[in-house]
C-alpha positions as CSV (number, residue, x, y, z in Angstrom):
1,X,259.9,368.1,3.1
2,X,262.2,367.0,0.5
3,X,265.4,364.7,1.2
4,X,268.0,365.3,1.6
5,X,271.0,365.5,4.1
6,X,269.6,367.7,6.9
7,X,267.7,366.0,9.9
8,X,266.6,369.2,11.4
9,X,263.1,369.5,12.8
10,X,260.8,371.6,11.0
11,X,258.8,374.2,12.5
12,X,255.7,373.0,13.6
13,X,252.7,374.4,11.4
14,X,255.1,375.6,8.4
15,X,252.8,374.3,5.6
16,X,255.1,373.7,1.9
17,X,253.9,375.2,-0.9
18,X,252.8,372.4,-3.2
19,X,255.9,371.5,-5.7
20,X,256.4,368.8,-7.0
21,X,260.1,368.3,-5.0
22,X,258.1,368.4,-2.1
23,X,256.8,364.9,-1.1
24,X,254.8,366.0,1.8
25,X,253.0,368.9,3.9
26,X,254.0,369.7,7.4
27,X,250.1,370.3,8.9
28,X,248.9,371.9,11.9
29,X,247.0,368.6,13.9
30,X,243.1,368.6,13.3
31,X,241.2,368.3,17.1
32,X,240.0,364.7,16.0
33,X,240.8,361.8,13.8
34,X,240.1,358.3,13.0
35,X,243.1,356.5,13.6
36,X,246.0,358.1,15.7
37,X,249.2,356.2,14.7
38,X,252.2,356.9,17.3
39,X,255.6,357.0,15.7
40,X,256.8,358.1,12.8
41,X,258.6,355.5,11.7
42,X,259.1,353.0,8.9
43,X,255.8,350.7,10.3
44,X,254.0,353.8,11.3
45,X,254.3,355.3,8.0
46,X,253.7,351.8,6.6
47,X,250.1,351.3,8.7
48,X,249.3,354.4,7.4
49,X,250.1,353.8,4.0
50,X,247.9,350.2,3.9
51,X,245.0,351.9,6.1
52,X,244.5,354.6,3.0
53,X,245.6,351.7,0.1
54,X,243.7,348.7,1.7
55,X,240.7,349.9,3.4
56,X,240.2,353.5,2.5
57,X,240.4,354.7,5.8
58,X,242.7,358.4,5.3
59,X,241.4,360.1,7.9
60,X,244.5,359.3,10.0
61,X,247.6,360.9,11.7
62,X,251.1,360.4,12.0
63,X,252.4,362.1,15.4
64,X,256.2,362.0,15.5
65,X,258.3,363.5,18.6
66,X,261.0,364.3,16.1
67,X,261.2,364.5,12.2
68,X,259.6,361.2,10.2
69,X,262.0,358.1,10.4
70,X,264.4,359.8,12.1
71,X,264.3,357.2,14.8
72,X,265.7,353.3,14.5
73,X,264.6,354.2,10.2
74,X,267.6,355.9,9.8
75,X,270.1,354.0,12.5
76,X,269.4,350.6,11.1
77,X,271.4,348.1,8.6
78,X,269.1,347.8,6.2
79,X,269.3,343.9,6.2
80,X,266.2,342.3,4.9
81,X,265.4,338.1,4.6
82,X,262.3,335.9,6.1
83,X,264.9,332.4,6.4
84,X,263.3,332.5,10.8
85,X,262.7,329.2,12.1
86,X,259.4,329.0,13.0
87,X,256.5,328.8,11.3
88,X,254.4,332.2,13.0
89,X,258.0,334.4,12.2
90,X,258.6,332.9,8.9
91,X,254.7,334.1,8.0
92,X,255.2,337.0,8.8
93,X,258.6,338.3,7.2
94,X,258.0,336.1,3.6
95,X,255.0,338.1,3.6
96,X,257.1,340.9,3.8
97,X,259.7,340.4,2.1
98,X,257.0,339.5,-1.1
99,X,255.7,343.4,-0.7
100,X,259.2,344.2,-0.9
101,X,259.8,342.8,-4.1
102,X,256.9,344.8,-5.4
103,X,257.1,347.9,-3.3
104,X,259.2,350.4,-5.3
105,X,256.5,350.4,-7.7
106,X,253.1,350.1,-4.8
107,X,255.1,353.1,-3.9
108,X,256.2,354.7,-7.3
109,X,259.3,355.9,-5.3
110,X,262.6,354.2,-6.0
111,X,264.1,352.1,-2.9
112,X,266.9,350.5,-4.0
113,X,266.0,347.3,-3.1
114,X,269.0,345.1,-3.5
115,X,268.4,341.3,-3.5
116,X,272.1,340.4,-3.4
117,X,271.6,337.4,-1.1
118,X,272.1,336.6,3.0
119,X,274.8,334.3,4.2
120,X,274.3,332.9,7.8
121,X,277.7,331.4,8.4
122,X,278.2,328.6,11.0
123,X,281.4,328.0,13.2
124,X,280.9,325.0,15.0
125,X,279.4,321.6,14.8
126,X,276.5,323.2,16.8
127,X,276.2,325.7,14.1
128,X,276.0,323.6,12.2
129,X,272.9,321.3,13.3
130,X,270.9,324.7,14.1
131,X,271.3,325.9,10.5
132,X,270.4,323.0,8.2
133,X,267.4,322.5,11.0
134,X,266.6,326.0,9.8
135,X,266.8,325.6,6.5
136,X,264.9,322.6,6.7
137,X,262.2,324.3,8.0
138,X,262.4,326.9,5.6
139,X,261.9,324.9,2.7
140,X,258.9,323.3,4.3
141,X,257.3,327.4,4.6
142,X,258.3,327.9,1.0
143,X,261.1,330.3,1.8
144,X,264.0,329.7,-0.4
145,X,267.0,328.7,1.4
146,X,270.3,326.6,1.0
147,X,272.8,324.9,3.0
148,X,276.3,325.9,1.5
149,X,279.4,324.5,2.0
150,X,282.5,326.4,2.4
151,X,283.6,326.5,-1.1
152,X,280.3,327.2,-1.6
153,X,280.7,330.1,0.3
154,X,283.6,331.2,-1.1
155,X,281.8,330.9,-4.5
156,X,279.3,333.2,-2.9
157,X,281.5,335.8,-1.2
158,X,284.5,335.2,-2.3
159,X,286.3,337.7,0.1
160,X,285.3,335.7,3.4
161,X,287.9,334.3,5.0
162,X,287.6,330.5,4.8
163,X,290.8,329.2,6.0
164,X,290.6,326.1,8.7
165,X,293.5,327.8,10.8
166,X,291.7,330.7,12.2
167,X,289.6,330.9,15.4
168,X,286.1,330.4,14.3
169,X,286.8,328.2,10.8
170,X,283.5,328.8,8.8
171,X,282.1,325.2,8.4
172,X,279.5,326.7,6.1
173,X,276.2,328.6,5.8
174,X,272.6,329.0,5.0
175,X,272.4,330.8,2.1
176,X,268.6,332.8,1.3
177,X,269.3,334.3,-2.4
178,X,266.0,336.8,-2.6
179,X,267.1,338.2,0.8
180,X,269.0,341.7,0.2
181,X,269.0,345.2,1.5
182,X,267.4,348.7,0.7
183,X,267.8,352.2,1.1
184,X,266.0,353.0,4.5
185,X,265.6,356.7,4.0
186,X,264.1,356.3,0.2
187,X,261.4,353.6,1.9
188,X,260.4,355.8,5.0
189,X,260.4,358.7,1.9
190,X,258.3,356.6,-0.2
191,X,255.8,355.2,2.4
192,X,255.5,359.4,3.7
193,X,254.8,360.6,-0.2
194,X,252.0,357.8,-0.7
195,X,250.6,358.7,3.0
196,X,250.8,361.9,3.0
197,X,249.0,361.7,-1.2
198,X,246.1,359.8,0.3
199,X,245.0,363.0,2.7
200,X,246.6,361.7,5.8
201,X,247.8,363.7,8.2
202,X,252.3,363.7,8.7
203,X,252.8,365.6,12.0
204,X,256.0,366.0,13.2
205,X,257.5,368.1,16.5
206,X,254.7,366.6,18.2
207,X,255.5,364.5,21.4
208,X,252.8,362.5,23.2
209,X,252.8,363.8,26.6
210,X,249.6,361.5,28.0
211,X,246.5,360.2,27.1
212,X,243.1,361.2,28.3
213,X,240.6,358.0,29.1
214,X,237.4,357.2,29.5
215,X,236.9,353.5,30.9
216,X,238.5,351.0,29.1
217,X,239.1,353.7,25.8
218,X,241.5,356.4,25.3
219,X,239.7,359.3,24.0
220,X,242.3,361.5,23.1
221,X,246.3,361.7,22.4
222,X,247.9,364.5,25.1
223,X,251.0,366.2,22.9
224,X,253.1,369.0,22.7
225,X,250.8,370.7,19.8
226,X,247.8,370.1,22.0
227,X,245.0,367.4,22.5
228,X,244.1,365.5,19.7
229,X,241.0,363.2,19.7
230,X,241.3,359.5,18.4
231,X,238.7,356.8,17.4
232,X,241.4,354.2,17.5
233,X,245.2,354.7,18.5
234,X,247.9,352.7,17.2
235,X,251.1,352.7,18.7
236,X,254.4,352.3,16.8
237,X,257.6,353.9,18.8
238,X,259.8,351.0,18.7
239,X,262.2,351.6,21.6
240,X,260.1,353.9,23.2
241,X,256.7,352.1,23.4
242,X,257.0,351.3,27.2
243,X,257.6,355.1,28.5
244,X,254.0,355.1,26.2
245,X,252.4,352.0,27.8
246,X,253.6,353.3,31.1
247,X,251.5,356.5,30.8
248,X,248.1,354.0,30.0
249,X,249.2,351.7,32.8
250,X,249.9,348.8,30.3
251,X,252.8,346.4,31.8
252,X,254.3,345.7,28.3
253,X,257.9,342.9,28.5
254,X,260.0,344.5,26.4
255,X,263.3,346.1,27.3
256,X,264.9,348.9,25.5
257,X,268.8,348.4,24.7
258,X,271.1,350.8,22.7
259,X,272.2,348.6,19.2
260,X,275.3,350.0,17.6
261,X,276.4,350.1,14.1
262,X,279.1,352.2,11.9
263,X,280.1,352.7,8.5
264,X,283.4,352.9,6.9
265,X,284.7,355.4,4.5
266,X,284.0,354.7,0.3
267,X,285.7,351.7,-1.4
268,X,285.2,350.0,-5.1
269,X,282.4,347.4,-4.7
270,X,283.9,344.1,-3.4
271,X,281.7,342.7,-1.5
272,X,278.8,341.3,-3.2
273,X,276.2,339.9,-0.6
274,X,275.4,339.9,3.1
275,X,277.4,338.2,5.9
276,X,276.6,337.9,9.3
277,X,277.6,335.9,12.0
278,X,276.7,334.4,15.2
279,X,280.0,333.3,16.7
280,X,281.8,336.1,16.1
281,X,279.1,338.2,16.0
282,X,279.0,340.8,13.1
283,X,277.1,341.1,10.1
284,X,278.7,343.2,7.0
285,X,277.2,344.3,4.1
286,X,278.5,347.5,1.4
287,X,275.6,350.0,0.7
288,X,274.9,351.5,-2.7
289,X,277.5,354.5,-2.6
290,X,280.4,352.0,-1.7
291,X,280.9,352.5,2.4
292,X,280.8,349.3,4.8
293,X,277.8,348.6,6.5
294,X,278.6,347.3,10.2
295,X,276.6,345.8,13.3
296,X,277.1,343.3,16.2
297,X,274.9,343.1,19.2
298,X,273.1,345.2,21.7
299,X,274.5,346.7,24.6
300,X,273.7,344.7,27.5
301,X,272.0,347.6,29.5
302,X,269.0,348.9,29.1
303,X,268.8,352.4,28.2
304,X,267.4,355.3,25.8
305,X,270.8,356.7,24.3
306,X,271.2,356.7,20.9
307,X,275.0,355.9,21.6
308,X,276.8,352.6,22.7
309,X,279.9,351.6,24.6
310,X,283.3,351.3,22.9
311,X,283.7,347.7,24.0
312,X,281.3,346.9,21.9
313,X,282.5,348.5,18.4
314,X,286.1,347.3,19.3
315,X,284.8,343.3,19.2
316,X,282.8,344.2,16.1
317,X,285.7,345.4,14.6
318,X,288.0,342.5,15.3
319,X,284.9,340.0,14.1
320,X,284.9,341.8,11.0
321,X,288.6,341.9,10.2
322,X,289.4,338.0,11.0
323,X,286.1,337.3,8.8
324,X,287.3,339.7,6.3
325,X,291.1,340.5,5.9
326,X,290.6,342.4,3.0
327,X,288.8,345.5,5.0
328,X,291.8,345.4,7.5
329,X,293.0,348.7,6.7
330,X,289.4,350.3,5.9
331,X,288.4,353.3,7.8
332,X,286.1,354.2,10.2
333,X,283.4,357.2,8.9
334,X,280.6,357.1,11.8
335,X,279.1,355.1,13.9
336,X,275.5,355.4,15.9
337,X,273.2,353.5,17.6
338,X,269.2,352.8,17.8
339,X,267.1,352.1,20.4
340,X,265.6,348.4,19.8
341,X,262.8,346.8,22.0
342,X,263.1,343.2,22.6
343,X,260.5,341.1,24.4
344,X,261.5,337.7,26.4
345,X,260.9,335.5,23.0
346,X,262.8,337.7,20.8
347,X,259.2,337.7,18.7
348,X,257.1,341.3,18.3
349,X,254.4,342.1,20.2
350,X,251.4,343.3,18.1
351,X,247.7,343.6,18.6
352,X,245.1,344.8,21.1
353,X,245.9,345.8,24.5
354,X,243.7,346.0,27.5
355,X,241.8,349.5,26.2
356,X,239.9,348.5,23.4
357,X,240.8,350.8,20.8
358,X,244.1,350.7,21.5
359,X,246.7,348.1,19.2
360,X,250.6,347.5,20.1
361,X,253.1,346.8,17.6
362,X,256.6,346.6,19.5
363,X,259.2,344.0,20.3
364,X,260.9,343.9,17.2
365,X,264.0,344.1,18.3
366,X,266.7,344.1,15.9
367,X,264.3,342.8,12.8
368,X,262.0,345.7,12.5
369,X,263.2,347.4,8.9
370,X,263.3,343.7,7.6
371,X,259.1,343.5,8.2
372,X,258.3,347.3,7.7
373,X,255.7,346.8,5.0
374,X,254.4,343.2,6.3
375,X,253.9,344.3,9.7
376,X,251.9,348.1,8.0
377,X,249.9,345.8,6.0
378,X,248.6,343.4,8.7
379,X,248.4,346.4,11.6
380,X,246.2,348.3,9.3
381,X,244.0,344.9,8.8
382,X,244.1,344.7,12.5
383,X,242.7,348.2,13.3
384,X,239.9,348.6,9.8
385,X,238.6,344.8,11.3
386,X,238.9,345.4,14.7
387,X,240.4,341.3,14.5
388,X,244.2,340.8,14.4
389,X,245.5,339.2,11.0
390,X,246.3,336.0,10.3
391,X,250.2,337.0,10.1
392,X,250.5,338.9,13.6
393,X,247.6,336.3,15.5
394,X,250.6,334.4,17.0
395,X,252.0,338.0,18.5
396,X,249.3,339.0,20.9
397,X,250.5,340.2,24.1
398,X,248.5,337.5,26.3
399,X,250.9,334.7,25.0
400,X,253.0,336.2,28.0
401,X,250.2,334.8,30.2
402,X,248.7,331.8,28.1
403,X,252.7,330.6,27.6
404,X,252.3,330.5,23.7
405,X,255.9,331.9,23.0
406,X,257.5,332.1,20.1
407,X,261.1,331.8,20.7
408,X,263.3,333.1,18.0
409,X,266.3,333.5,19.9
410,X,268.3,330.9,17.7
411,X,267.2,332.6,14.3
412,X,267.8,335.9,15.7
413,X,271.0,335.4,18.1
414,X,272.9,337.9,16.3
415,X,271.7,341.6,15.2
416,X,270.2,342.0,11.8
């Protein structure tokens, strides 16, 4: 498959001829395999990538209902930054964020990794306390992060609307400089090429129907291309894990919400970081061709469309303009939505379940893209050890029962 513009399914079985502008085969599924990895996706592709890479384990498939990342990989906002509050979250996306910084070149695929900078602004005194607690806590992880001012901010982006006169005056920010963005396609691309290099198996068309069982083990993966037998499975559908968990009989708390975002039609670069906000609640970045990059928050019910309510882009849109009167007569191009799973902590949910070759990585909510590689790397740990690593320990699904939460809802209030 090569990129491109087209998101059509392939036909199942339709081998490429090997050419160097294609990145990867489209197989017909063996009967058996290793490691089954559900979900095609940025961290499927990305625990398939560090199974091969870390622990020479390549006798694995990918099984994707549609075609690779064309799931939340290609409807997020591309943020990435690691400034969370607490210790377990902030482990886990520095991590990340560090394999980001070297991943165009793990991958030898460009990514367009763009470490412009994140602004958190704050709006009221509140804000205020919450944010220099956080970057407080920051500094003490070694994450590199700044309380601004406003002319600070305004030094940072100069095209945010500072005035004291408006109805959410920006009393500041936290500022994380190495935070940034990349190009989601070119990194679900890049993960795919490696992957799919290393002998693993990239099937897509192939929906998981059921699972056969035996005990406390899932012998095989039910799909639309047949039965396919499975050492261990790993599964990594995002907003679809519970209609998964459902068919093993796995209560899993998370809740799948549509999240909305748009783009605007092509301007001249003006905007030279990221800016999101709680209050108001948008975030705002300009991608690499030049369009505006838009989000806000989920839609409050729960649902599987990959389409929001109106209400939603119409506050978004007002958020955006007071924060940025420059944009006020920028047009609307598109706008979409994802599916994101969030759990009662706003923390992922990764690690063994009650089969015991069966691991769970969901829960992300609106952070997955940010911790794609972070969370492949310590999945694929997880499943060649049979122990979770140290980076997802905090994230097992018992801390529902044990109480053990990890509650990022203040680091991750608004959509990102």
């Amino acid at each position: 498959m090569s990129p491109g513009p087209s998101h059509a399914p392939r036909t199942p079985g339709a081998d490429l001829p090997e050419h160097p502008d294609f990145l990867w085969r489209d197989p017909e599924p063996k009967r058996s395999y290793d490691v089954v990895i559900v979900g095609g996706g940025g961290h499927g592709l990305a625990t398939a990538h560090y199974l091969a890479k870390n622990h020479g384990i390549t006798n694995v498939a990918v099984l994707e209902k549609g075609w690779l990342a064309g799931g939340n990989m290609a409807r997020n906002t591309t943020i990435i930054r690691s400034n969370y509050l607490w210790d377990e979250s902030s482990a886990i996306y520095e991590q990340s964020l560090k394999l980001w910084e070297g991943l165009e070149e793990d991958l030898g695929y460009p990514i367009l990794f763009s470490q412009r900078g994140v602004l958190n602004l704050a709006h009221t005194l509140q804000d205020v306390r919450d944010s220099v607690r956080r970057v407080e806590a920051n500094k003490l992880n070694g994450v590199d992060a700044e309380w601004l001012e406003p002319d600070e901010v305004r030094r940072v982006c100069p095209i945010v609307n500072t005035s004291t006169d408006i109805r959410y005056p920006v009393l500041g920010a936290t500022y994380q400089p190495r935070a940034g963005i990349a190009k989601h396609d070119y990194v679900a691309w890049g993960f795919a090429r490696r992957a799919h290099e290393a002998g693993i198996d990239l099937i897509q068309d192939c929906e998981v129907t059921g699972f056969a069982t035996d005990g406390n083990r899932v012998t095989g993966v039910q799909t639309t291309r047949g039965t396919i037998a499975a050492g261990t499975v790993a599964l990594c559908a995002a907003g679809q894990t519970s209609v998964l968990t459902d068919m093993l009989g796995i209560r899993v708390p998370v809740q799948s919400h549509p999240l909305q975002a748009l783009v605007s039609e092509l301007l001249e670069p003006v905007h030279p970081t990221v800016v999101m906000s709680n209050a108001v609640h948008v975030y705002v970045s300009q991608a690499h061709k030049g369009e505006l990059v838009m989000g806000a928050g989920v839609d409050s019910y729960n649902g599987y469309g990959q389409r929001g309510a109106f209400h939603v882009i119409e506050r978004q849109m007002a958020a955006a303009v007071e924060l940025f009167p420059v944009f006020a007569r920028a047009h609307l191009l598109r706008t979409w939505a994802g599916i994101v799973d969030t759990s009662p902590d706003a923390s992922p949910i990764v690690g063994r379940t009650p089969y015991d070759n069966v691991y769970l990585n969901c829960g992300w909510g609106t952070g997955g893209f940010k911790a794609t590689p972070g969370v492949g790397w310590a999945l694929a740990h997880t499943i060649a050890h049979g122990e979770p690593h140290a980076n997802v320990a905090p994230f097992t699904l018992d801390r529902f029962v044990t109480g053990a939460l990890v509650d990022e809802h203040g680091a991750a209030a608004v959509a990102h």
